[in-house]
Residue, then its C-alpha position, 0 to 999 in steps of 0.5 A: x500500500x502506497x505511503x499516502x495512503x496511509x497518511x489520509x490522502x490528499x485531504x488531509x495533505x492539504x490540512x497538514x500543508x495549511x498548518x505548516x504555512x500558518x506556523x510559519x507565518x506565526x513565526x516570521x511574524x513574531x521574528x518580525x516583532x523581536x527584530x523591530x523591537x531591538x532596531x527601536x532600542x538599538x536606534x534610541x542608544x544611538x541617539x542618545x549615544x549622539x546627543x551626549x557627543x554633540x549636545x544637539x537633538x536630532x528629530x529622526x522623524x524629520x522628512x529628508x529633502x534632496x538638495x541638488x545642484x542645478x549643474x549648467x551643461x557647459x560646465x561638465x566635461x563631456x567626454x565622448x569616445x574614439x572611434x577608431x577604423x580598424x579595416 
């Protein structure tokens, strides 16, 4: 007699295939959490870590806007390469 026979068939495949999916989705999730948690209190050290080196606060909660460089294209070097007839 065949081994799935024995183990219920396919229905009951199917029943073991959704609890291993939701173990291990229970797992990640709760590895998700645990590494959360540990980046906040590693970010919090540091910030205080920098507040007691330079006396400044820092808002991490702040937006970063891009300040770019408006570069006229004259002033870069335009390099163009050779082309050479090698027939």
């Amino acid at each position: 007699m065949p081994k799935s026979k024995l183990r219920g068939g396919a229905k009951a495949h199917n029943k073991r295939v959704t609890t291993r999916n939701n173990t291990l989705r229970g797992l990640r999730k709760k590895a998700q959490a645990e590494y959360q948690e540990m980046f906040e209190k590693q970010m919090e050290i540091l910030k205080a870590q920098y507040q007691s080196e330079n006396g400044e606060t820092v808002d991490l909660n702040t937006q970063v806007i891009d300040n770019t460089i408006e570069m006229n294209v004259t002033d870069a070097e335009v390099v163009t390469p050779e082309v050479t007839d090698e027939n």
